[in-house]
C-alpha positions as CSV (number, residue, x, y, z in Angstrom):
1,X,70.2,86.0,119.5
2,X,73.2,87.9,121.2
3,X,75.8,85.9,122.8
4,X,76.4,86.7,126.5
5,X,78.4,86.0,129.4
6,X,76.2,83.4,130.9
7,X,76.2,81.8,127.6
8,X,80.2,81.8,127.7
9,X,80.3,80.5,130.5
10,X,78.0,77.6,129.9
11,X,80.6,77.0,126.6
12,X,83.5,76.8,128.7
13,X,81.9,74.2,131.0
14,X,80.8,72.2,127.8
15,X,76.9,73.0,127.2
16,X,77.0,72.1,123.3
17,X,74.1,74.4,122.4
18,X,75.7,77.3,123.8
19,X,78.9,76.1,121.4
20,X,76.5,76.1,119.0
21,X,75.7,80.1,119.5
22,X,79.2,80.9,119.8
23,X,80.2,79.1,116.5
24,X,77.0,80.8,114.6
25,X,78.0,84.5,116.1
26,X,81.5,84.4,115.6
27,X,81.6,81.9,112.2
28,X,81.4,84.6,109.8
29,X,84.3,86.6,110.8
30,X,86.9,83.9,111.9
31,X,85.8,81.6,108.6
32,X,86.9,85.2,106.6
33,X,90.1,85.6,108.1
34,X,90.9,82.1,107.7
35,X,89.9,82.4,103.6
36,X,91.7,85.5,103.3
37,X,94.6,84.3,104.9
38,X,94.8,80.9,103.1
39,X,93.3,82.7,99.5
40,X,92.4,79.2,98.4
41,X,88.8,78.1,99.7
42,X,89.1,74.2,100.0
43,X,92.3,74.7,102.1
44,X,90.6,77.3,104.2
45,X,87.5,75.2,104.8
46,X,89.8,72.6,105.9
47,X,91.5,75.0,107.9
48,X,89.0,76.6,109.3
49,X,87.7,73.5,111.1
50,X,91.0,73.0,112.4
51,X,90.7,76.4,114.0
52,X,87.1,76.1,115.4
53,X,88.3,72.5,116.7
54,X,91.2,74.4,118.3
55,X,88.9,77.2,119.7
56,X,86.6,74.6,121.6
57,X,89.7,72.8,123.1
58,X,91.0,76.0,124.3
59,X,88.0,77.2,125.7
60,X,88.8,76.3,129.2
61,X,91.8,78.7,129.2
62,X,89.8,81.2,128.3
63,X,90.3,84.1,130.8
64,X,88.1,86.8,129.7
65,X,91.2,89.5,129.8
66,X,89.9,90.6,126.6
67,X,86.9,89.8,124.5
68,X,86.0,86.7,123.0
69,X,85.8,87.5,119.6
70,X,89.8,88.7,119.8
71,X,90.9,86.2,121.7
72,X,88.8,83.2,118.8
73,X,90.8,85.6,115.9
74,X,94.2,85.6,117.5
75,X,93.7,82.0,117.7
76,X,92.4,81.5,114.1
77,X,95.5,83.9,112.9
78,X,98.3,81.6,114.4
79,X,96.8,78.5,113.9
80,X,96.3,79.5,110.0
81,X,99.8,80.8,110.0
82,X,101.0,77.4,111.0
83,X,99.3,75.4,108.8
84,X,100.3,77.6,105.8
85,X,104.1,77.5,107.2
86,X,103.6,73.4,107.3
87,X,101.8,73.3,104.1
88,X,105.3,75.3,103.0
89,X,107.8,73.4,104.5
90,X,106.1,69.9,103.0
91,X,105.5,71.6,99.6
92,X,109.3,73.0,100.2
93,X,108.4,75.7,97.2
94,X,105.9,78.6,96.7
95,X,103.5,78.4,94.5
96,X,101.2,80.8,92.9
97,X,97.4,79.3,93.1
98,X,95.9,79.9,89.9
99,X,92.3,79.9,89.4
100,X,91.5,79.0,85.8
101,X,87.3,78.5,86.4
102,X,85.6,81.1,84.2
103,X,83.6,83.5,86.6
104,X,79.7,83.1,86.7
105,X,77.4,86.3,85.8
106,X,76.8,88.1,89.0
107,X,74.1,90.4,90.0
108,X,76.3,93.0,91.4
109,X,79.2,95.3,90.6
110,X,80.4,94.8,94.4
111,X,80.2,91.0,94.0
112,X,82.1,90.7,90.9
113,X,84.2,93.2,92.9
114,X,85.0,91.5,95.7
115,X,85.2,88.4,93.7
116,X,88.4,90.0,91.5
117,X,89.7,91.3,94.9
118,X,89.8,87.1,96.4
119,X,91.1,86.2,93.2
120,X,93.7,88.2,93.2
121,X,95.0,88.4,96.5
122,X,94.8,83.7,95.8
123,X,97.4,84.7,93.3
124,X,99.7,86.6,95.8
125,X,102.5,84.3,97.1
126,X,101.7,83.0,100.7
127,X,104.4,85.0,102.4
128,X,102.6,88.4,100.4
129,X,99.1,87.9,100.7
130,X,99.8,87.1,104.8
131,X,101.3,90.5,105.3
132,X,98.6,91.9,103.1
133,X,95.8,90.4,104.8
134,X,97.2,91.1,108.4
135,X,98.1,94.5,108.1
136,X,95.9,96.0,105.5
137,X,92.5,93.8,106.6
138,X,93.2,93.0,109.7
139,X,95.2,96.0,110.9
140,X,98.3,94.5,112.7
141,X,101.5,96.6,112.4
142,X,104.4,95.6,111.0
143,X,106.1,94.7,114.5
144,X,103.1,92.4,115.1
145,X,103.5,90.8,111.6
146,X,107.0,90.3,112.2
147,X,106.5,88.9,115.4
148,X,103.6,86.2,113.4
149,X,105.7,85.2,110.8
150,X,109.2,85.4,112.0
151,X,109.9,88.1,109.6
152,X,111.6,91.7,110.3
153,X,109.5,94.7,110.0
154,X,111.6,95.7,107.2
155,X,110.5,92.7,105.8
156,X,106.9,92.9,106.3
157,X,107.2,96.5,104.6
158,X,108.9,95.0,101.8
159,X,105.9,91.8,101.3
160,X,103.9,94.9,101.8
161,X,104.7,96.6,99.4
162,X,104.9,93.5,96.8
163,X,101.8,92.4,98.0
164,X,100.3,95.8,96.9
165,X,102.1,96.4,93.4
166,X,101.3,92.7,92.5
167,X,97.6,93.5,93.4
168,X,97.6,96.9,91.8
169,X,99.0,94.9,88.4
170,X,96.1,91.8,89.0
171,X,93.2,94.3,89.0
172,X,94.3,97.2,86.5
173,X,91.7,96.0,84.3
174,X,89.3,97.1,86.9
175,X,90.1,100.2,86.9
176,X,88.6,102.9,84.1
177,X,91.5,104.4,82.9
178,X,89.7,107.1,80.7
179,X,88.9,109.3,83.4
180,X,91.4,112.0,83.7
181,X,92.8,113.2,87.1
182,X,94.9,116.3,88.0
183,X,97.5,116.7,85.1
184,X,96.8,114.3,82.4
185,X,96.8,111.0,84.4
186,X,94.7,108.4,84.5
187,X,92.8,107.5,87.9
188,X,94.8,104.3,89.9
189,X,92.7,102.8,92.5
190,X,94.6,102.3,95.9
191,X,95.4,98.8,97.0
């Protein structure tokens, strides 16, 4: 069922069910950025809920000067921006989150995939794999990553650019480097 204005509305003045709709429409995509951004999925699922919980108390400030859906992701952006940046300063070091489960059989090639992509974007440092994720994913520019994370443009470039040789490095081994392109060199997959 399609969430509508009447059923905003009835959100912002506290109808629970129609909270309910919200949450199951736009769940999927604000729980994604949230897991991309963290790259570790217990801290995202903890964060996440500290999103939603912020999303329902803000509710009442919604204005409607743009669509819902941006307004919930701008909110789940900065509020898992701060918790990664107060996860940092209590951690005072980064730390590379290592997976070391052994991967299940899947049925797919695009789930296995996707499952190498997560896995190596969780080994990105936090400052490289949030510059990833916002401008590559979700398509901010570097003046609006700089603005997010207190960085210079120059330096979201630079994370950028790490982020991507770092990933390019993680999943070589994806890559089928048998097939020959142009002049003798083997096919690279952009990152």
């Amino acid at each position: 069922m399609p969430f509508d204005q009447l059923d905003l509305k009835r959100a912002i003045a506290g109808d629970e069910r129609a909270m309910q709709r919200l949450w199951s429409q736009h769940a999927p995509h604000i729980d994604a950025v949230v897991r991309r951004l963290c790259g570790d999925p217990e801290l995202a699922a903890d964060v996440s809920q500290e999103v939603w919980m912020q999303i329902f108390r803000a509710l009442p400030s919604y204005r409607g000067d743009s669509q819902f859906g941006t307004w919930a992701h701008r909110i789940a952006v900065n509020r898992t921006l701060n918790a990664l940046r107060k996860i940092r300063r209590l951690a005072k070091l980064e730390t590379d989150i290592e997976d070391d489960s052994a991967l299940t059989e899947q049925d797919t090639d695009r789930t296995f995939l996707a499952e190498s992509i997560d896995k190596a974007m969780a080994r990105l440092s936090p400052g490289a794999r949030a510059v990833f994720v916002l401008h590559d994913i979700e398509g901010f520019t570097h003046g609006e990553i700089g603005e997010e994370l207190g960085i210079t443009p120059g330096g979201s470039k630079s994370q950028l650019f790490k982020a991507r040789a770092r990933l390019r490095k993680l999943l070589a081994h994806l890559v089928d480097e048998s097939i020959p392109v142009g002049k003798g060199k083997a096919h690279v997959a952009p990152v």
